[in-house]
mmJSON file of the N, C-alpha and C atoms, coordinates in Angstrom:
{"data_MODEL":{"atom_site":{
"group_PDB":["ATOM","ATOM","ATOM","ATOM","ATOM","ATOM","ATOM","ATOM","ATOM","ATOM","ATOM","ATOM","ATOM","ATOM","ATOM","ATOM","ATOM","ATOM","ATOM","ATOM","ATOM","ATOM","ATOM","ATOM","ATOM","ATOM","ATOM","ATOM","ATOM","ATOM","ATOM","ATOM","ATOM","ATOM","ATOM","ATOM","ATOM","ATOM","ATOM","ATOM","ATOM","ATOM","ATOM","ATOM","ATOM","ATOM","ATOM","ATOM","ATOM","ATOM","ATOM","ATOM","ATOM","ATOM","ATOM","ATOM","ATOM","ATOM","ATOM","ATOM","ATOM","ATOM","ATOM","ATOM","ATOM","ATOM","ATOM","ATOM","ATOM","ATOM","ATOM","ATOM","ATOM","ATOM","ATOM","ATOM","ATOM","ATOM","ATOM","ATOM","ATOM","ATOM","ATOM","ATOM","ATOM","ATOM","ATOM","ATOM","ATOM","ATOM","ATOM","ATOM","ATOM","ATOM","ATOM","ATOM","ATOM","ATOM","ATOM","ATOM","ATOM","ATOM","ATOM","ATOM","ATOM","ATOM","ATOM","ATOM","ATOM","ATOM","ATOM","ATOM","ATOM","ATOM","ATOM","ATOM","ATOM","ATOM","ATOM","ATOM","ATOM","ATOM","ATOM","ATOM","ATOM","ATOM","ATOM","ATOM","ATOM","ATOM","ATOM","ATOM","ATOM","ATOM","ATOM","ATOM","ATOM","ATOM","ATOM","ATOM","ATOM","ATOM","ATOM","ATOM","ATOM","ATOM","ATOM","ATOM","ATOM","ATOM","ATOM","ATOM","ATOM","ATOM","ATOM","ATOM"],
"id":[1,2,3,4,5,6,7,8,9,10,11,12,13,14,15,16,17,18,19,20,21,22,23,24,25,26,27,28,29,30,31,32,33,34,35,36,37,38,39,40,41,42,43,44,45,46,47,48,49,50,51,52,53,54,55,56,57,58,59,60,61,62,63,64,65,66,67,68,69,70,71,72,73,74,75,76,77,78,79,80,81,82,83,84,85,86,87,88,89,90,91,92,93,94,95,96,97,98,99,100,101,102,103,104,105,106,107,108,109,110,111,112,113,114,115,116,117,118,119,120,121,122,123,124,125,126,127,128,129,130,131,132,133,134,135,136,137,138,139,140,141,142,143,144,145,146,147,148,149,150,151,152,153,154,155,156],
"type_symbol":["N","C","C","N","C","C","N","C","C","N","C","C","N","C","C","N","C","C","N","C","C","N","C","C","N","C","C","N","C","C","N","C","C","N","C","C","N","C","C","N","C","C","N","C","C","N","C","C","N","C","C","N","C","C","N","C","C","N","C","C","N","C","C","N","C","C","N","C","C","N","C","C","N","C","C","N","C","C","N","C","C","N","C","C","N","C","C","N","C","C","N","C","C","N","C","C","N","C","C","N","C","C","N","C","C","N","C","C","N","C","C","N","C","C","N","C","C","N","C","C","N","C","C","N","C","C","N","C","C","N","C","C","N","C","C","N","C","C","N","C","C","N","C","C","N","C","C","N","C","C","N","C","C","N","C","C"],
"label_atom_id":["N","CA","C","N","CA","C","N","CA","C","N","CA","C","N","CA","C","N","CA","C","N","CA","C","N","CA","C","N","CA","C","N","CA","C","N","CA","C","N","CA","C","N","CA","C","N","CA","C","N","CA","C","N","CA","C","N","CA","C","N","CA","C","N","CA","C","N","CA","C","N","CA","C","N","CA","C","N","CA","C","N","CA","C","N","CA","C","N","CA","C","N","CA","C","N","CA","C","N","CA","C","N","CA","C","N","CA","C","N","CA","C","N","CA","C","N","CA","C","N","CA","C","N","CA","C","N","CA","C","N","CA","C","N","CA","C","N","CA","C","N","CA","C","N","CA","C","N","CA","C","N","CA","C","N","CA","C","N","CA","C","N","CA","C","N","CA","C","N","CA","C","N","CA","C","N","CA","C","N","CA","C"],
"label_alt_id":[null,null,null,null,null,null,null,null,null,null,null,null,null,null,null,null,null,null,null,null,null,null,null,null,null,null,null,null,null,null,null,null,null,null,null,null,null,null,null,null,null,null,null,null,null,null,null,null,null,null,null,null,null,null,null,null,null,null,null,null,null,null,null,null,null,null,null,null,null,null,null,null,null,null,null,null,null,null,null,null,null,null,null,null,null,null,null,null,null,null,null,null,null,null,null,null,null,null,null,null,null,null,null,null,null,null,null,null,null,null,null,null,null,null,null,null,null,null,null,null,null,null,null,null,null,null,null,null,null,null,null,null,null,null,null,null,null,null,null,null,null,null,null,null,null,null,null,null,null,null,null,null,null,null,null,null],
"label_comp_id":["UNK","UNK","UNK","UNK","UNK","UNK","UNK","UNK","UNK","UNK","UNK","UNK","UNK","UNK","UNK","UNK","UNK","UNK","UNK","UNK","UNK","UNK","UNK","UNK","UNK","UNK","UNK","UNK","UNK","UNK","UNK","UNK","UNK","UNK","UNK","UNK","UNK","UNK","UNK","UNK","UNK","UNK","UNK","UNK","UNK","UNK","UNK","UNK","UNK","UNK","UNK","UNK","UNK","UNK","UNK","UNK","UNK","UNK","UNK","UNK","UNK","UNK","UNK","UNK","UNK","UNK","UNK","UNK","UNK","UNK","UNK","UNK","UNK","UNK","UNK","UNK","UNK","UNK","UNK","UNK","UNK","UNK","UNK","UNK","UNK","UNK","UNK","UNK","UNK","UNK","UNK","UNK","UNK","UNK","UNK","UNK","UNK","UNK","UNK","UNK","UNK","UNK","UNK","UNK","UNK","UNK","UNK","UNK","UNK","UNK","UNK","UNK","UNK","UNK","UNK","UNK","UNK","UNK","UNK","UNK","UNK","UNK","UNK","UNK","UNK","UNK","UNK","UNK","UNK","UNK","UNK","UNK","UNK","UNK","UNK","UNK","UNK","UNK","UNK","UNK","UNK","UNK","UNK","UNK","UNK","UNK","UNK","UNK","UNK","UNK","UNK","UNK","UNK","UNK","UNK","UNK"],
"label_asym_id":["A","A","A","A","A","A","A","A","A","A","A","A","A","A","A","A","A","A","A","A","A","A","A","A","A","A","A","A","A","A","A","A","A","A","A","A","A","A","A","A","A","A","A","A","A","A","A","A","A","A","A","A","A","A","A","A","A","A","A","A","A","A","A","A","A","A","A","A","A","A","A","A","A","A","A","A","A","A","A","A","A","A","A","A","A","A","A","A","A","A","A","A","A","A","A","A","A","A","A","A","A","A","A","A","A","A","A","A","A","A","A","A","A","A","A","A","A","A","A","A","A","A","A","A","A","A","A","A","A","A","A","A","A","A","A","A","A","A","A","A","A","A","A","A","A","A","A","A","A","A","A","A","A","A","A","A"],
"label_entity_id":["1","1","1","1","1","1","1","1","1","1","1","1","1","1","1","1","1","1","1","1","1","1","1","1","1","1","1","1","1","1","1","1","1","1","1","1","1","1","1","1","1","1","1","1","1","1","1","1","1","1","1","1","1","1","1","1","1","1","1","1","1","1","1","1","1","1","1","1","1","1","1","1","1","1","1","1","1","1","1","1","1","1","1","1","1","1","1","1","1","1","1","1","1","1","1","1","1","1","1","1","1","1","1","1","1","1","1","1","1","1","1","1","1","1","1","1","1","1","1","1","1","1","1","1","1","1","1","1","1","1","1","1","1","1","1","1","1","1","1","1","1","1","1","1","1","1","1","1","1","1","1","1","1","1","1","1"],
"label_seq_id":[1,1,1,2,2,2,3,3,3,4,4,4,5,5,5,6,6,6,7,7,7,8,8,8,9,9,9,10,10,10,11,11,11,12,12,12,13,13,13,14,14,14,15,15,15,16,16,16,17,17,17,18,18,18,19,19,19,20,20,20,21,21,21,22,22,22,23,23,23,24,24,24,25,25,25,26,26,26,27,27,27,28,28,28,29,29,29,30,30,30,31,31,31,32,32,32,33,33,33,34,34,34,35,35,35,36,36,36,37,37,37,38,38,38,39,39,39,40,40,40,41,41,41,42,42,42,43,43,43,44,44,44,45,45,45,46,46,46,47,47,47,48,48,48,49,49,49,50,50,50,51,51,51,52,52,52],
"pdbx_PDB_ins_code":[null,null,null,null,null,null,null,null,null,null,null,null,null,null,null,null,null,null,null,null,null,null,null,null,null,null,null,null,null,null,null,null,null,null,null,null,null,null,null,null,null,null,null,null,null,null,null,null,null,null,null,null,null,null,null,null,null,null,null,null,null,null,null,null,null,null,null,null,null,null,null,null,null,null,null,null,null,null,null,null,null,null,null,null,null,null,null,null,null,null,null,null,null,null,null,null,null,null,null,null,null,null,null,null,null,null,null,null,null,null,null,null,null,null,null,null,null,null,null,null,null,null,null,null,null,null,null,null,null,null,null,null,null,null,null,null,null,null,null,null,null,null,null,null,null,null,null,null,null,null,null,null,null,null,null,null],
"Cartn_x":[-21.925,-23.087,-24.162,-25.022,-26.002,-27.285,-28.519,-29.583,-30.521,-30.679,-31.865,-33.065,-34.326,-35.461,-36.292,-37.247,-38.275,-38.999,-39.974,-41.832,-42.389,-43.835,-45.218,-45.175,-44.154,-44.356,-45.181,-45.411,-46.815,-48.248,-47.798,-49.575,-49.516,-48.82,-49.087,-48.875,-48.24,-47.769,-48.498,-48.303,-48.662,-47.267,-47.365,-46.2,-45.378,-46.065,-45.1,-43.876,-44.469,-43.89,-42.809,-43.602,-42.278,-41.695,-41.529,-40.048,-39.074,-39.956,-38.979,-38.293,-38.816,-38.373,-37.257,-37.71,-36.552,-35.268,-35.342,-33.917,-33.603,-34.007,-33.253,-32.534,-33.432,-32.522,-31.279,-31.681,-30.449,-29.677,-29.601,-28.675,-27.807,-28.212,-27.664,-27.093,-27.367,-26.969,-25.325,-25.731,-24.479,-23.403,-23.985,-22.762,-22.346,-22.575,-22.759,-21.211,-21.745,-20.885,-19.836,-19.496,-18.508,-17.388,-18.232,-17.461,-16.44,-16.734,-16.239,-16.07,-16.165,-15.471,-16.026,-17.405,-18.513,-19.204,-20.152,-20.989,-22.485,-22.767,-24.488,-25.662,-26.722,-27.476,-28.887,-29.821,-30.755,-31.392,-32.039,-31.881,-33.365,-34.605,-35.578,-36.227,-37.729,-38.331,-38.375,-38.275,-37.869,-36.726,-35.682,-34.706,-33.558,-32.572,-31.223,-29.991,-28.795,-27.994,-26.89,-25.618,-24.6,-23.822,-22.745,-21.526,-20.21,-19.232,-18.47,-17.092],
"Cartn_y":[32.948,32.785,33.761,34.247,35.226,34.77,34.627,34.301,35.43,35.842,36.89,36.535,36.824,36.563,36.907,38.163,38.998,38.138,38.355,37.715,38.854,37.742,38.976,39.574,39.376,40.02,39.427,38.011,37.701,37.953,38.113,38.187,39.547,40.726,41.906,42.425,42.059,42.726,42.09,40.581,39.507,39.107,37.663,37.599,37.952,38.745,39.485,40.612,41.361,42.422,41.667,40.87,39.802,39.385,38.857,38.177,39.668,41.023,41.721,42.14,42.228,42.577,41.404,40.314,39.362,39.671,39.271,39.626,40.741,42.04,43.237,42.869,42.165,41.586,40.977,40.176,38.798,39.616,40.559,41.457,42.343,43.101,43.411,42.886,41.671,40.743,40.417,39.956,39.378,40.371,41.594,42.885,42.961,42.495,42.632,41.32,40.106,39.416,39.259,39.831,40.231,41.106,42.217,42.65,42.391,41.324,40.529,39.393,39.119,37.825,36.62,36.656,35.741,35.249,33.985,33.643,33.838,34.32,34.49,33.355,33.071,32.335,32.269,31.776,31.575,30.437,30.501,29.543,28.993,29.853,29.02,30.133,30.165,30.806,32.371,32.806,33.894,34.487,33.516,33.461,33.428,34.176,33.737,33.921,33.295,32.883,33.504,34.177,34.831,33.634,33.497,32.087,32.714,32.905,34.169,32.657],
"Cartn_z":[-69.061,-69.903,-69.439,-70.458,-70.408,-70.739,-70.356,-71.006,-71.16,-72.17,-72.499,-73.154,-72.177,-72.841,-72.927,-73.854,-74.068,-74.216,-73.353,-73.76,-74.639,-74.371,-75.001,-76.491,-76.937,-78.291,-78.986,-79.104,-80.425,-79.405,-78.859,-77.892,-78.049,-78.334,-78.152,-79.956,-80.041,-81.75,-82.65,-82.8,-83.387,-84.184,-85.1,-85.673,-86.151,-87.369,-88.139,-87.41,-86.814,-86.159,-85.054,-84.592,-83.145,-84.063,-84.886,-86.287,-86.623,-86.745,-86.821,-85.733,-84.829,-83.652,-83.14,-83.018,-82.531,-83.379,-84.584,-86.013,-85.668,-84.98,-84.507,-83.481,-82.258,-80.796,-81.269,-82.238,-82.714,-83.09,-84.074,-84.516,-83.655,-82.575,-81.309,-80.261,-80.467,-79.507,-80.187,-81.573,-82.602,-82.372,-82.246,-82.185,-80.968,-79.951,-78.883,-78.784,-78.778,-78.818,-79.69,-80.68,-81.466,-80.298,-80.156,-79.744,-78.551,-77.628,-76.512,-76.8,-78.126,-78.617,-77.869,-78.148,-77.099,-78.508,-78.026,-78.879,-78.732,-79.961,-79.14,-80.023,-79.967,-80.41,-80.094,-80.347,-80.239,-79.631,-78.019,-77.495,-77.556,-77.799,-77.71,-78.603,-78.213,-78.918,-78.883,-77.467,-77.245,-76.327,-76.546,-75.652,-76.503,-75.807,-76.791,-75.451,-76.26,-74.935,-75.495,-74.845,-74.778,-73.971,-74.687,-74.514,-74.322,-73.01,-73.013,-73.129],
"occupancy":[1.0,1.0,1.0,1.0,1.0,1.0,1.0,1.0,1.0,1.0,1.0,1.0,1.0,1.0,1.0,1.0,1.0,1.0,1.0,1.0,1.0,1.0,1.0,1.0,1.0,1.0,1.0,1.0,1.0,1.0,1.0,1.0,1.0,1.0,1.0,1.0,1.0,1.0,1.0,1.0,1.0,1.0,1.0,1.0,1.0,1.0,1.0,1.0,1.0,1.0,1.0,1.0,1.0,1.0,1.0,1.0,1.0,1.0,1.0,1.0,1.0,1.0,1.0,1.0,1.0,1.0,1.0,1.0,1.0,1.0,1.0,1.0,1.0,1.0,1.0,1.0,1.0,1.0,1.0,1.0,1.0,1.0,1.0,1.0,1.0,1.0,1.0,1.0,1.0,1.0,1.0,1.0,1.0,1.0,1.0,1.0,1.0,1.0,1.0,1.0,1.0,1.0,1.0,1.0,1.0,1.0,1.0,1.0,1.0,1.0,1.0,1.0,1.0,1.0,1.0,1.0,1.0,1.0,1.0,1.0,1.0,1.0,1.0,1.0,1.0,1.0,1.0,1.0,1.0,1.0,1.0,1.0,1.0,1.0,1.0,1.0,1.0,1.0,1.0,1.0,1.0,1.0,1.0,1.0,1.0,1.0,1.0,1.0,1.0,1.0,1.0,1.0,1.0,1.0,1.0,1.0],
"B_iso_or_equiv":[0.0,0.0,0.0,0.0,0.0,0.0,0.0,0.0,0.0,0.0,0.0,0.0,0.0,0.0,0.0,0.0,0.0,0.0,0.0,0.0,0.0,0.0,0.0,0.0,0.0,0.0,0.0,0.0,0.0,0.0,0.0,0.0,0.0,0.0,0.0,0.0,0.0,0.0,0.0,0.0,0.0,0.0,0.0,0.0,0.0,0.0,0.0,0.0,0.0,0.0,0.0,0.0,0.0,0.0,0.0,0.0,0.0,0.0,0.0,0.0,0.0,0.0,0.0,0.0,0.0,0.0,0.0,0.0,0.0,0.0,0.0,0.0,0.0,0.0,0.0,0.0,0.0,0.0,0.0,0.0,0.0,0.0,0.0,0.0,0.0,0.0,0.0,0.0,0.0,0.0,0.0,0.0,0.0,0.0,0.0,0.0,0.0,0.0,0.0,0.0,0.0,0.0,0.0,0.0,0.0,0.0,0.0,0.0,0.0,0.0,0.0,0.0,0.0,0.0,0.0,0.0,0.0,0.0,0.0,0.0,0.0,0.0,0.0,0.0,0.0,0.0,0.0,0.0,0.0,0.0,0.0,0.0,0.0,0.0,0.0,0.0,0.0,0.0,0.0,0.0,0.0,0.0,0.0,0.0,0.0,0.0,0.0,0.0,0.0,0.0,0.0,0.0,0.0,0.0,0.0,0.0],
"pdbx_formal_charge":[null,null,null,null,null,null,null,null,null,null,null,null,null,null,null,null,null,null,null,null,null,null,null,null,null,null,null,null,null,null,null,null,null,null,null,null,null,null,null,null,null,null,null,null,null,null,null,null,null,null,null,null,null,null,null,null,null,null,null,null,null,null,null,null,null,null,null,null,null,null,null,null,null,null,null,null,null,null,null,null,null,null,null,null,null,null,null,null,null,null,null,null,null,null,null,null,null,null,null,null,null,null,null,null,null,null,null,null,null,null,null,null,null,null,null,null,null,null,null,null,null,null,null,null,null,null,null,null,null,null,null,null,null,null,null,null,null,null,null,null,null,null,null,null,null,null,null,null,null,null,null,null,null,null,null,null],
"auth_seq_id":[1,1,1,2,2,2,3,3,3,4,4,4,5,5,5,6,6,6,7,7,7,8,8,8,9,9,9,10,10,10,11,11,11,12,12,12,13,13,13,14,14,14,15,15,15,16,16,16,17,17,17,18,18,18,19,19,19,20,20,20,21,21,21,22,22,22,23,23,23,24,24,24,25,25,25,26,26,26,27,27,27,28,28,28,29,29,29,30,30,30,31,31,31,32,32,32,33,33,33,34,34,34,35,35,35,36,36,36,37,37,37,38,38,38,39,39,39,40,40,40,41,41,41,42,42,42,43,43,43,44,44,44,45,45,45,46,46,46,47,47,47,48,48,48,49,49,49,50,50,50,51,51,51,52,52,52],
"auth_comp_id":["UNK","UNK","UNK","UNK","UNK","UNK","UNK","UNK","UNK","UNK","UNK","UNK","UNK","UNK","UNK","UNK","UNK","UNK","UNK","UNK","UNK","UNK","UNK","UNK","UNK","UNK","UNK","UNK","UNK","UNK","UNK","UNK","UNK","UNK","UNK","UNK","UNK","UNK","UNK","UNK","UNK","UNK","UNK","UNK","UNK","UNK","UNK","UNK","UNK","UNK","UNK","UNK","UNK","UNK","UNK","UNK","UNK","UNK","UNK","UNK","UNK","UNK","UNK","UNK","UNK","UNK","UNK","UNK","UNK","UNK","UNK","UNK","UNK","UNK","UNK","UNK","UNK","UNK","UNK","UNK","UNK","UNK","UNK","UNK","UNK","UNK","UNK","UNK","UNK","UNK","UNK","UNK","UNK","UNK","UNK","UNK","UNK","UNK","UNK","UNK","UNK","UNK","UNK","UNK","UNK","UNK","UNK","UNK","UNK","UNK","UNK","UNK","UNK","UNK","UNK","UNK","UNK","UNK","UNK","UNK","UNK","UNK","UNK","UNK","UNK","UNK","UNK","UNK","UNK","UNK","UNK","UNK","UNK","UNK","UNK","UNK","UNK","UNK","UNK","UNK","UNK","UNK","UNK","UNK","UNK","UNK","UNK","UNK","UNK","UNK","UNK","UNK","UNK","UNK","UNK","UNK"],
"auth_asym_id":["A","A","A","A","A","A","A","A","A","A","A","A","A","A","A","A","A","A","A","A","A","A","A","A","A","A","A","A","A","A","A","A","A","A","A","A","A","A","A","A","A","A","A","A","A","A","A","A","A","A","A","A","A","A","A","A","A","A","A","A","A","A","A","A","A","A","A","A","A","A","A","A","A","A","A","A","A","A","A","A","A","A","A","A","A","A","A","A","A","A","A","A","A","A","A","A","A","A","A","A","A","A","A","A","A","A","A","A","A","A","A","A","A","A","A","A","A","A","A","A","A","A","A","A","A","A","A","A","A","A","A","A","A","A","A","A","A","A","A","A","A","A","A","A","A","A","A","A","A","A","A","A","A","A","A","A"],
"auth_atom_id":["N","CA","C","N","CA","C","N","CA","C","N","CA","C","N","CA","C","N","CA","C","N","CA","C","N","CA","C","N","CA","C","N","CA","C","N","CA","C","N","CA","C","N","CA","C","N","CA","C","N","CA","C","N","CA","C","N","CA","C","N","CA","C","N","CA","C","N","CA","C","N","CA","C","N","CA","C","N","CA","C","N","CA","C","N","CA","C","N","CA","C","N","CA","C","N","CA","C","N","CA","C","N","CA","C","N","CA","C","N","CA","C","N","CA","C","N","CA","C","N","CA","C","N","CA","C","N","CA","C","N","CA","C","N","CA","C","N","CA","C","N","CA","C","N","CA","C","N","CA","C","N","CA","C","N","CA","C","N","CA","C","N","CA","C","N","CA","C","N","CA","C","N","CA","C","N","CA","C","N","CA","C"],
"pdbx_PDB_model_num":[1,1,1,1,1,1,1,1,1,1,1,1,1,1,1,1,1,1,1,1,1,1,1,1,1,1,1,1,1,1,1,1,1,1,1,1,1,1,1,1,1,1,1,1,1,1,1,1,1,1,1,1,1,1,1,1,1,1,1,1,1,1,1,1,1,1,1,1,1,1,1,1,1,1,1,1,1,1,1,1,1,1,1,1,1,1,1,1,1,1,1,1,1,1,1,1,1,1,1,1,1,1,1,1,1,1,1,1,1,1,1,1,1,1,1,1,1,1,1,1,1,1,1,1,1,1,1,1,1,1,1,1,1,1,1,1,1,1,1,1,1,1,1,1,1,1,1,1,1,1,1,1,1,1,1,1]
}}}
C-alpha cells in the first residue's frame, strides 16, 4: 500500500484550481495503478491510497 498526499492547494490556489489539480493527480495515479494492476482511490481530502 501507498499513501499519497499533497497539501496546500486550496490555501494557495483556492478551490477551483485544487479540484483541477487533484482530478489530474487522480488521473495519474488511475494510470499508474492500471498499469501494476493495483487499486487506487481517494482516501481523504487530499490524500489518495494505492492498494497493490
Amino acid at each position: 500500500m501507498m499513501m499519497v498526499d499533497i497539501d496546500f492547494f486550496n490555501d494557495y490556489y483556492g478551490h477551483l484550481q485544487s479540484d483541477e489539480a487533484l482530478t489530474k493527480v487522480a488521473a495519474l495515479l488511475d494510470g499508474i495503478s492500471e498499469k501494476y494492476n493495483a487499486f487506487a482511490t481517494r482516501w481523504g481530502g487530499e490524500e489518495f491510497v494505492i492498494i497493490t
